[in-house]
N, C-alpha and C positions, 0 to 999 in steps of 0.2 A: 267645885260646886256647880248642878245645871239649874235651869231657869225654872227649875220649882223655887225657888228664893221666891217669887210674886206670883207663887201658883193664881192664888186669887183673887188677885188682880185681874189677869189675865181671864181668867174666868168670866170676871165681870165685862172685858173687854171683847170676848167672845162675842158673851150673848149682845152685848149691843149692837156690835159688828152685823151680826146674823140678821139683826131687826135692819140696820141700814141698808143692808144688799151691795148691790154694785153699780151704782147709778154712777154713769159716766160724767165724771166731771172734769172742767179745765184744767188744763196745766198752766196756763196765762200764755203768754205772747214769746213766740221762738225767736225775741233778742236777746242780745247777748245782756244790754243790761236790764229787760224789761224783768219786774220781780210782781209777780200777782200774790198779795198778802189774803190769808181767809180764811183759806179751803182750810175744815176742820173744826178745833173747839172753839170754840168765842171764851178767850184769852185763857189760851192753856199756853201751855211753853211752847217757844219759837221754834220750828226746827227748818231750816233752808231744807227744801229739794228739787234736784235738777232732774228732769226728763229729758234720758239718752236720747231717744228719737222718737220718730212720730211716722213714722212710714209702715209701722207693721200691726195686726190685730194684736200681738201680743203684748207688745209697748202701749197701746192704746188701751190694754183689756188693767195694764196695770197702773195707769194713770187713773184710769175709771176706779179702780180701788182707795188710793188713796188719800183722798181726802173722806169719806164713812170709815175708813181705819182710823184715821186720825183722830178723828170727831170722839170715835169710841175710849182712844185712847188718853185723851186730854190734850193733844198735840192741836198746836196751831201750823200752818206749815206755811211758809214763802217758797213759792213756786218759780224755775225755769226752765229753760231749754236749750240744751247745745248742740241738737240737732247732728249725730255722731262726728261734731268735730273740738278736738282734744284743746283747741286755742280758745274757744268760746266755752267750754267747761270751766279753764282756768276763771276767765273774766267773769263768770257765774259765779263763782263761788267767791272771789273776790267782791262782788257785788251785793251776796249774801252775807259773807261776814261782815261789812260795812252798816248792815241791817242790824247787826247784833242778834242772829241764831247763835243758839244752846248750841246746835249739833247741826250734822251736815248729814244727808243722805244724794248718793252718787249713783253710777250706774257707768265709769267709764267704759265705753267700749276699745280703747286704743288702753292696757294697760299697762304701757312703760309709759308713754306719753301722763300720765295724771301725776305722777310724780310732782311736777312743780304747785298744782294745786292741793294736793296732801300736804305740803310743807308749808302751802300759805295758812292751812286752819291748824296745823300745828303750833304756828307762831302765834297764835290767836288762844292758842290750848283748849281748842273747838274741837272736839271729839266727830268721826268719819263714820258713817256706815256704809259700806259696797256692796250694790244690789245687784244680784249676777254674777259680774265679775270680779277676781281678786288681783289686787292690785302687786304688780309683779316685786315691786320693794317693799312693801308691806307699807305701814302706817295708819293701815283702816282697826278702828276701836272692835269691829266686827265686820266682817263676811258673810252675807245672808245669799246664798247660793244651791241647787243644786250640786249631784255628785257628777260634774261632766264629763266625767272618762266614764261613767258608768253609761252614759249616752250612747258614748260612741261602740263600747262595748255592749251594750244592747241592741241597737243598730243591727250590729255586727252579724248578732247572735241570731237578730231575726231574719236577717238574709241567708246566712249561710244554710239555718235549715231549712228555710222552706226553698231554697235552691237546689239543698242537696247536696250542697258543697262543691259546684261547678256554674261554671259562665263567667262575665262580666259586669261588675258593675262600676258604674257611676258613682262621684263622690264629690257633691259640691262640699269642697272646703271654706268653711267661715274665715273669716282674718285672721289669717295667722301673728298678726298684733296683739290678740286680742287670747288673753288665756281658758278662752271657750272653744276657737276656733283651733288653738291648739291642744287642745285637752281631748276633745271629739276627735279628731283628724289622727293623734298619734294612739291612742285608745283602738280604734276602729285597723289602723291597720297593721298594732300589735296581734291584734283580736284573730283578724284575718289569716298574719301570718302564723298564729301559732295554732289555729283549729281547720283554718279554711285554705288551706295551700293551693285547692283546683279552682278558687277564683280570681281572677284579673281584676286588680284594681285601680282604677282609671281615674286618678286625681283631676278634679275643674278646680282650679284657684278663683273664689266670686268677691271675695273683699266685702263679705256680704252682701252683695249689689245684684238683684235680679236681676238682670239682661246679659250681668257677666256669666250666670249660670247657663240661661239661655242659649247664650251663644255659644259656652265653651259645649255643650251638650249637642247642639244643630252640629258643631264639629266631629265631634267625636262619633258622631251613630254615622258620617260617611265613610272614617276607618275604622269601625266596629259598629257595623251595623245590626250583630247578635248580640248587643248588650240585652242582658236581663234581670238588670236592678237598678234600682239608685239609690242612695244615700243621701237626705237632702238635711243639713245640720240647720234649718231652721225656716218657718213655713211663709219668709218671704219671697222662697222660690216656688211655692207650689203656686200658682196660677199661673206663670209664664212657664212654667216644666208643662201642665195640661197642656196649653195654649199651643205648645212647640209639638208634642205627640200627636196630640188631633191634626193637626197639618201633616205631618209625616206621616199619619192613618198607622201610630202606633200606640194610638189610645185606646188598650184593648180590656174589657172588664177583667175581675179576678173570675179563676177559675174556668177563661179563655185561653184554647191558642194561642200564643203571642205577647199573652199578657206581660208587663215588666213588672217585677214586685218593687215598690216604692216605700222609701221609710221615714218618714220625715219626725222634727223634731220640735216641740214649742206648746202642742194641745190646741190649738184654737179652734172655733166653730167649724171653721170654713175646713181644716181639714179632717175632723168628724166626717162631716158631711160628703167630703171623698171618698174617705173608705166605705161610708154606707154605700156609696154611689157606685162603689167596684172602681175606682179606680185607681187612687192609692191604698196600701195595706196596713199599714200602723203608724201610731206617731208615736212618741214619749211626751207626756204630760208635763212641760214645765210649769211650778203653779203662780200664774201670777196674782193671785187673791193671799199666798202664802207669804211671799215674795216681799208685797205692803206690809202686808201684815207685822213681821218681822223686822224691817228694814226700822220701821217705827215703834215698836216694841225695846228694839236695840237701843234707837237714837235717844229715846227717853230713859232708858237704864240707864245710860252713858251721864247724860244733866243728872242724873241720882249716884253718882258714883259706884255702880255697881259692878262687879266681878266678874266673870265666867272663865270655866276652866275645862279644856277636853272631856265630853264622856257624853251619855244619852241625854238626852231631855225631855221634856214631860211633853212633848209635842209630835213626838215620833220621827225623830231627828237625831245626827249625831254632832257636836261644836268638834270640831279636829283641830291640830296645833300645825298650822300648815307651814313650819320649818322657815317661815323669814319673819326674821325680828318679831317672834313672838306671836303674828299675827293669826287672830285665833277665824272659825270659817265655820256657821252651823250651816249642813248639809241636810236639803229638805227634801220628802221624797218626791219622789218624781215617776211615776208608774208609766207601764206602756199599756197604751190603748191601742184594741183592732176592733170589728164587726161587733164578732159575738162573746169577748172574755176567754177566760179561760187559758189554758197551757197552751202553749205553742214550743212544743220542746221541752226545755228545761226552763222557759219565761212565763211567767204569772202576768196576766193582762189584763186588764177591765174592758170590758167592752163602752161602744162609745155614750151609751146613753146611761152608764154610772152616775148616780144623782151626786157621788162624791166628786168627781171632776167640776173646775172650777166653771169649764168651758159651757156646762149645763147650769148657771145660773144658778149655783148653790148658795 
């Protein structure tokens, strides 16, 4: 069965959404026990959720979502923050089922580490939804995610032809903890090796941490200093990658001499705004407006006892059976944006100023 079972519900939950926008709002206070009750309908069902972190526009563009999803949707929500660390997620959700939430909405970023807090709301028979990431033992009622090998194999795909299929590039790898960091990172340099054999590929390990990209990067252009790409698995490396080029006066526009083609990953404003700028070339779209959306769509099927089963849904998605313990994972799309749209090869891309991109304030 897909999630036309509440086509019109959902409908309804649309259009209201659409009237809400995206007004940013609180996630409450980054303690471990602090819980901000509200944000959402005025007394719909409870659903605890935690905010991964707060260091990037993308985390921040999907906190700004969630509470006018919620609102739409009849969900009340208790908010916190674990701030990407796996010990304070625990004591979050401990502290949310204590509240008595219906359901739980997550975002670990460490996904062997959540383990011991999926088995606390199991105990509880508190149904999980995981936002992003999937949880490496399974447990989550639903997986609301992009397809992140498709990432990294689109990445891939847009370096190697517009290089030509020769030089080096850069690759900041996300945390390899973390089954996005390795979803991108082994995707990307399957990819490579099976189309792209005349490029070098020059792994940064970042732990997702900008200044590790930074640094591993200042490193690497003194023994390769003809690198001619990068790879950047999510857009809280792009202003210290600018910041590092313009210093080394290898902040060169597109369709310059010099230029390095840059790919980054996540959709936000700000790297819009680069590629218009000529100075990175494309990102992929992660949607964080979809992301809410679903994550709270899930968590209240869940308190309704509802079903889902592998196959398309009415939303332009696929649910997949992602082989541990049942745990099922709907894959939302996630388009690549450059300049002006259009093919680049064999990739279909939106240019940046698609009104359907979340990043343009749809």
């Amino acid at each position: 069965m897909n999630t036309r079972i509440i086509g019109a519900a959902l409908a309804a939950v649309l259009l209201v959404a659409a009237a809400a926008g995206c007004s940013r709002q609180s996630t409450g206070s980054g303690g471990s026990s602090a819980v901000n009750v509200g944000n959402g309908a005025t007394n719909g069902v409870l659903v605890g959720a935690d905010q991964p972190r707060e260091d990037s526009d993308f985390w921040s563009a999907y906190a700004g979502y969630m509470g006018p999803k919620a609102a739409a949707a009849g969900v009340t929500l208790a908010n916190t923050s674990s701030d990407n660390d796996s010990n304070r997620l625990k004591s979050n959700v401990d502290t949310l089922l204590a509240k008595n939430v219906k359901a739980l909405i997550i975002a670990p970023q460490d996904t062997a580490a959540v383990k011991p807090a999926l088995a606390a709301a199991a105990a509880k028979n508190v149904p999980v939804v995981s936002v992003d990431t999937r949880p490496d033992a399974g447990g989550a009622y639903m997986v609301v995610r992009a397809d992140n090998r498709a990432y990294g194999t689109k990445s891939c795909e847009y370096l190697g032809q517009t290089l030509h299929g020769t030089g080096k590039v850069a690759e900041f790898e996300g945390d390899l903890a973390s089954i996005n960091g390795r979803d991108r990172t082994e995707a990307f340099a399957d990819c490579m090796k099976s189309k792209y054999p005349g490029i070098k590929v020059i792994a940064i390990p970042t732990d997702w941490e900008a200044d590790k990209s930074a640094s591993g990067l200042q490193d690497k252009l003194l023994t390769d200093p003809d690198i001619n790409g990068i790879y950047m698995q999510a857009s809280i490396f792009l202003q210290s990658t600018l910041a590092l080029l313009q210093r080394e006066n290898k902040l060169v526009k597109t369709g310059q001499p010099g230029h390095i083609t840059i790919v980054s990953n996540d959709g936000v404003k700000s790297e819009f705004n680069a590629i218009d700028n000529g100075q990175i070339d494309a990102t992929i779209s992660q949607p964080a407006d979809l992301y809410a959306q679903y994550a709270i769509y899930y968590a209240k099927a869940a308190t309704e006892g509802k079903k889902f089963a592998p196959g398309p849904t009415d939303h332009n998605s696929t649910i997949i059976d992602t082989g541990v313990n049942g745990q099922l994972e709907d894959q939302l799309p996630a388009p690549v944006v450059t300049h002006t749209g259009g093919k680049v090869g064999d990739l279909d891309t939106l240019a940046t100023t698609d009104p359907s991109l979340w990043a343009n304030g749809h």
